[in-house]
Structures are given as structure tokens and as C-alpha cells.
N, C-alpha and C positions, 0 to 999 in steps of 0.2 A: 609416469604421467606428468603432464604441465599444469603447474597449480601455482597461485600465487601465495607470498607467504610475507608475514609479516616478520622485520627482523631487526628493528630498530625502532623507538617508543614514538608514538604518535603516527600523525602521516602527511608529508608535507604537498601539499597541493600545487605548488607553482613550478613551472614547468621548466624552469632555469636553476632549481635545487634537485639535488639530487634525492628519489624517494626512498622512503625507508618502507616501500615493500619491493621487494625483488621477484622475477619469475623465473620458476627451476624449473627442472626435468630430471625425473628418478625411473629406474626402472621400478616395477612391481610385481608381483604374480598376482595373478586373480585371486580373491578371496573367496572362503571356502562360508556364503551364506544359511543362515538358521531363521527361522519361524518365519514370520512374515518382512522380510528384508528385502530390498530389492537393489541389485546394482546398477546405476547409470549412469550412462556415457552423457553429459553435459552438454548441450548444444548452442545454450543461453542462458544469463544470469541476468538479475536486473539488478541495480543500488536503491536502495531506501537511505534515507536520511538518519535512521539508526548505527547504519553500519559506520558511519563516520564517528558517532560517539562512543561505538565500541570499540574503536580504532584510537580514540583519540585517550578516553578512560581508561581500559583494563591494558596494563603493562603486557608486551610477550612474554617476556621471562619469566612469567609466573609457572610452575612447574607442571600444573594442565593446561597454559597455553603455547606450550613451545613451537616457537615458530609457526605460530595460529595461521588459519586461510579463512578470511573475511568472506559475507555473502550470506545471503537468506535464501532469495529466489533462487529456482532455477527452472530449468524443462529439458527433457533427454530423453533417450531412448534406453527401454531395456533392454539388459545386458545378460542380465542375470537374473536368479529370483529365489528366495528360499522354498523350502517343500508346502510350509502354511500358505505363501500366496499364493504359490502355484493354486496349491490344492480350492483355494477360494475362487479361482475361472474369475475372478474379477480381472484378473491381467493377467499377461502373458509376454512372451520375450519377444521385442520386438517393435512393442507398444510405445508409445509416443506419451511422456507423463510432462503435468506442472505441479507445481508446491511450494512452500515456503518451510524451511528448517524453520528445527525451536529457540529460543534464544535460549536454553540449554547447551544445546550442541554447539554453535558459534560461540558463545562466549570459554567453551573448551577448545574452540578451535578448527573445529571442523564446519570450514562455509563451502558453499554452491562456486569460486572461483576455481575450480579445478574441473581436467577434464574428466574422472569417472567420480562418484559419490555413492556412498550407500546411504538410504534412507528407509526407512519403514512406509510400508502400503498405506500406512495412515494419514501420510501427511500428502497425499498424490491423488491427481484426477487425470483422467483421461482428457487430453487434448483434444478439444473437438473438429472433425476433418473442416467445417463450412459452419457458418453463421447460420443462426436459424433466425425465424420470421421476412420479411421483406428483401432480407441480402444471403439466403440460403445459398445461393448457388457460389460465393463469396469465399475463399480459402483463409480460413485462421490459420495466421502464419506463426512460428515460432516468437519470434522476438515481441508478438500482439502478446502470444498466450503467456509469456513470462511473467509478465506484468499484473495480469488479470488473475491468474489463478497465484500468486505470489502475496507479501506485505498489503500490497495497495488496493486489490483485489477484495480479498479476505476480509482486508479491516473497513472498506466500506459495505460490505454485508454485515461488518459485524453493528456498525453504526445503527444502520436500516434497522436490525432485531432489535438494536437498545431504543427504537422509538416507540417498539411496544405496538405498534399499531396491529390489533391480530387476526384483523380480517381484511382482504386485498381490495375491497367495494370501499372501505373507509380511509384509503387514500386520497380519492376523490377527493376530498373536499379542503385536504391537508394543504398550509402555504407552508414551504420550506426555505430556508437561502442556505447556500454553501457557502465557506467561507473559505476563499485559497481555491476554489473551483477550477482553474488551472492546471493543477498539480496532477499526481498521479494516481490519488485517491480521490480527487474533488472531480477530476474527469470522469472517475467509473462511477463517482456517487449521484453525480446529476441523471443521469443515463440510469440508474437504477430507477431515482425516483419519479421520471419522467415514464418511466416503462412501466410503474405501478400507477400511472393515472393520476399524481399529484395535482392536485388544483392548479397550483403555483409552482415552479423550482427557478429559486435567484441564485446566481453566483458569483462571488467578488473575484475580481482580479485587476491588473497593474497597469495592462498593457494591451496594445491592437491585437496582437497575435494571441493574446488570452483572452480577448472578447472574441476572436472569431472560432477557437477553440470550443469555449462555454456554448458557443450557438450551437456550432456543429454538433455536440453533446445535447443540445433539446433546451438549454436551459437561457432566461433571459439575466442581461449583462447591468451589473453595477462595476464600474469602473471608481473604485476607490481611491484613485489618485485624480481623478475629475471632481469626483464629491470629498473632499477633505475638510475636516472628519467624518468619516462614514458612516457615524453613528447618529450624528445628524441627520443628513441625507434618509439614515433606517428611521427613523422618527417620525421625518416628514412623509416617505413611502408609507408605510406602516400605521403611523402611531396616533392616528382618527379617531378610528372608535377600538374599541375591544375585539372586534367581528374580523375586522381587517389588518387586525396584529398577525403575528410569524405564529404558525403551531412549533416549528423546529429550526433551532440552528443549530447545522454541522462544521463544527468549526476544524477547519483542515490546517489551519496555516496558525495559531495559535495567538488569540487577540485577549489581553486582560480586560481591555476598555469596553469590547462587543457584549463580555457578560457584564458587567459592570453596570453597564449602559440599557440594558436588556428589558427593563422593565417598560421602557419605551418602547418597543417594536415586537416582544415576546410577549405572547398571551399569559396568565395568570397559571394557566395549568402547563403551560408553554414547557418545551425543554431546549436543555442546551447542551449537548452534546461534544464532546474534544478529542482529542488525538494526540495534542501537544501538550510534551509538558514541562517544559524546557531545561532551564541548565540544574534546577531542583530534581529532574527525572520524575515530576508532578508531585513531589510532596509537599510544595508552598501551595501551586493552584488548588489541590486536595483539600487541605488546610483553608488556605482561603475562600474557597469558592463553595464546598461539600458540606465544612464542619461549622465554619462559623455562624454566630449568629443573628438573625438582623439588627438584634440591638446592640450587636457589636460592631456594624457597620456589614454585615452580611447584605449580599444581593436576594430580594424574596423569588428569585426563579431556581428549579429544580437543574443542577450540573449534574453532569457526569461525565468523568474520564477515564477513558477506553484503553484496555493494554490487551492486543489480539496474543493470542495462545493459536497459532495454526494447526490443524485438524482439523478429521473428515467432516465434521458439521459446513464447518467455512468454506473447503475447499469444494465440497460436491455443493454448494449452491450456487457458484460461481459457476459451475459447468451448466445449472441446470437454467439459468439465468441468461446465459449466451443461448442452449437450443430454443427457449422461448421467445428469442429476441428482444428481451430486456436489455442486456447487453449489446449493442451495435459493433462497437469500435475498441480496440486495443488503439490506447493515444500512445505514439512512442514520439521521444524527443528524438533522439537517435543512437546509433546502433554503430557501438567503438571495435575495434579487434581487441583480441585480448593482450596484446603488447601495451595497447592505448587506454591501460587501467586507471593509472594517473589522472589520464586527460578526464575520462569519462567522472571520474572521480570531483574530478574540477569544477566540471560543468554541474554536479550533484550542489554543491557546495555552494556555488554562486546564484543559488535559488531563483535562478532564470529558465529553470528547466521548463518546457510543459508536455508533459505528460512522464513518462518513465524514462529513463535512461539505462541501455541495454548493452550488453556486452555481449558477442561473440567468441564462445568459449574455444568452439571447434564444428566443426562443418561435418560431423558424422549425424 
């Protein structure tokens, strides 16, 4: 099969050095699958911003990553299937799946860049044929669904759960702002919270093409390079009375100064919400932001930072989120072959992206 693989430390981004991942072709025999396994032929991968750090962090030559294949997302078709999934009628060969691997398995070395993959039925949802609500009749395309049932997908449902909110009538009255609303998780997180009734959903971003994104997605636009410092700007929007403070910030793109600054435009019971955690892998922000305390210069608003675990929870609400028409839109930046890893790679990197960035593994 054609799978890419890492073979030399790091991963050089610019397109005039030569990269240190290479693409092979090996033959293989089919594998002979047990319990609930299932084999697929790859059609799509998407890039998260993770895969760069474990690309850039864990050595190949480690003696469980040899020659590792980078990748979370994917979407394929079955190929194969062990006798326990069979036996579950949830799937069948043939079937059209999305999901995200665990950062178990990639960090052993086994990602979504390759054209077949075995994965467990657990981490898989059926790709839905058409949009539901208002764009039913609308075809979900592959490179949408990689995205949405993948990293970015998943981890903005997981976000929504960590607000706690546990009845769908008490979003009403919820103001939200997204922060990096843009991106490829602040795209599907707006559009969640737009689709549950939010009073309010704000989302920051840099640039024209990411205000007209944020629209397109339901949600109203803070251009953070218009309002400099933006936390200003959140003060004067916001920070009136108590009534008209934020109930949630989901912070996508990962700002110290937004919590920091928080107590101004975040209500008292308010939360704050994160994803990033930067070159600490969140043990400073943890640290700073969780444990410490106010008399030690602690912020008095409730954080929390989020490390998604992909599984059935995540993945089947994303499905169920699209037939309800929660979900409108798979944002995709665009859509590389898989020779043009690199490039795609590139474009991940230079945090210009808006929406997902997708690769075309293979056209079965």
C-alpha cells in the first residue's frame, strides 16, 4: 500500500528543503481481523495541529516508532470487518466511516496517511449520505466528513459537554464567544452553539476571509486585529453590568491574556474553556490557570483544559448533530493529493488555514 512515513527527525516545512517524511509503496496481504476491527481503505485524512508536534517531539527511531505514519483523521470505506462487528449489524462491508485514532496508536506510529488502516468499530461513525435540517437534500462529501467526525469535530462536542449546560431550552439565554473561530474546531463550534439556540455566539478572528467564514457559520465577528487589545474591546462589549458579561469562553486558538483579563467580560460563575496548551503541552497553563491561587495572583474565573480521547461518545454525536442540522457545514481550507503532504503540511503550520486542511489519500 502507499503510506507516508517518517524517516528522519523533525519535519521540515519549506518547500525548497528536502522533507524528512518520504512516500512508499509496499506490497501486503490482507489481514486476517479479530473482534470488533474493522479494515479501511482511506479515502481522506485531515491535519490537526497536533500532528506537527508529534512529528516534531517523539524521535522515529524509537523502537515503537519505526518509521511511524503521522495522521488522526480519516474516512474510508470498508474493506473488511472482524466477526464481533459483523455480528453487531451496526456495519457492514462496504460502508462509508469517519473517526479519529488515539494518540496511543500514532504516537506508536500507526496514522490515517496510508491507503488501508485497521481501526476498532469504536472509534467510527457512519458518514451521513445528505445534510439534515434545511440543506437535506445537500450531499456530505468526504473531505466535509473528515474534518467533522475527526480531531476538530469531536473536540468541539467535547467542549459543548464541558459547559455543563444539561438542558437544550438553557442555551437560550447563554452569551458565548469563540476564540480562533476561524479554525477548524471554532468553525464547527460556532454552528454547534448557534444550532442549540445560544443567546449570543461571538467569534474572534484576523482577517476578511475569517469574518466572512464566522458569518457564514451563524456567528457575529470580533476582528481582533481592528480591536487591539481585544480584551479591551471584550470589556467595553461585555463588561457593563454582570447581566451582559460572557457565560462561556471557548478558547480555540490559545490566549494567556483572554483569561487573565477574564474577569472583565466573564460572568462570576462564568467559564473558560481551552484546547491549547502550548509548548508546556498544558502543564504551565494547568498550573497557572487551574491550580493556582488568587492570592497568589490566580485569575477568580473557573478554567478548564481539554485533551479529547476519541470514542463512540464523541464521534456518534457529531453524526447525530449533522442529521439534526446542528451541524450545517464541513469548512474545508483545501484539499491537497497525497504527494502534496508537505505542502498541505505547510499550509497547517502557517496558521492561515480556515477551516480543515484535507488530504486525498486515494479516490477508492
Amino acid at each position: 500500500m502507499t503510506a507516508w512515513t517518517l524517516t528522519s527527525s523533525g519535519l521540515t516545512l519549506s518547500p525548497s528543503s528536502s522533507s524528512s517524511a518520504t512516500c512508499s509503496a509496499s506490497g501486503t496481504a490482507q489481514p486476517t481481523l479479530t473482534g470488533t476491527n474493522l479494515l479501511l481503505r482511506i479515502t481522506y485524512a485531515a491535519l490537526n495541529p497536533v500532528d506537527l508536534h508529534i512529528l516534531r517531539l517523539f524521535p522515529h527511531w524509537l523502537p515503537f516508532r519505526r518509521n511511524p505514519t503521522p495522521g488522526f483523521d480519516f474516512c474510508g470505506r470498508i474493506v473488511a470487518a472482524g466477526p464481533a462487528a459483523v455480528d453487531s449489524n451496526e456495519f457492514a462491508v462496504g460502508d462509508i466511516v469517519c473517526g479519529a485514532l488515539g494518540a496511543g496508536d500514532v504516537f506508536w506510529g500507526k496514522g490515517s496517511l496510508a491507503e488501508y488502516l485497521i481501526v476498532d468499530s469504536s472509534l467510527v461513525a457512519k458518514k451521513p449520505k445528505t445534510w439534515g435540517g434545511p440543506n437535506g437534500q445537500e450531499v456530505v462529501t468526504g473531505e466535509e466528513a473528515v474534518g467533522l467526525f475527526g480531531i476538530a469535530g469531536q473536540t468541539a462536542v467535547l467542549m459543548v459537554q464541558t459547559a455543563g449546560v444539561l438542558r437544550e431550552t438553557e442555551w437560550k439565554g447563554k452569551r458565548c464567544l469563540v476564540n480562533g473561530a476561524s479554525g477548524g474546531v471554532g468553525s464547527i463550534l460556532v454552528q454547534i452553539l448557534k444550532g442549540k439556540e445560544a443567546q449570543e455566539v461571538w467569534g474572534t478572528t484576523g482577517s476578511e476571509e475569517g469574518e466572512e467564514l464566522v458569518r457564514r457559520c451563524g456567528g457575529e465577528v470580533i476582528n481582533y486585529k481592528s480591536h487591539s487589545p481585544v480584551t479591551e474591546h471584550l470589556t467595553t462589549l461585555f463588561g457593563d453590568t454582570e447581566d451582559k458579561k460572557l457565560d462561556f469562553i471557548f478558547d480555540c486558538a490559545g490566549s494567556q491574556k483572554m483569561f487573565s483579563h477574564s474577569p472583565g467580560y466573564l460572568k462570576a460563575e462564568g467559564k473558560f474553556i481551552s484546547i491549547v496548551g502550548g509548548a508546556s503541552q498544558g502543564v504551565v497553563p494547568y498550573i497557572r490557570n487551574k491550580l493556582r491561587p488568587v492570592w497568589l495572583g490566580g485569575t477568580p474565573r473557573e478554567f478548564h483544559l481539554l485533551l479529547l480521547i476519541p470514542g463512540k461518545k464523541t464521534v456518534g454525536e457529531v453524526g447525530e448533530l449533522i442529521k439534526e442540522g446542528v451541524i450545517k457545514r464541513g469548512v474545508v481550507d483545501g484539499v491537497w493529493e497525497m504527494e502534496e503532504l508537505v505542502k498541505a503540511y505547510e499550509r497547517l503550520g502557517s496558521g492561515r488555514a480556515k477551516g480543515k486542511v484535507v488530504v486525498r489519500v486515494s479516490r477508492g
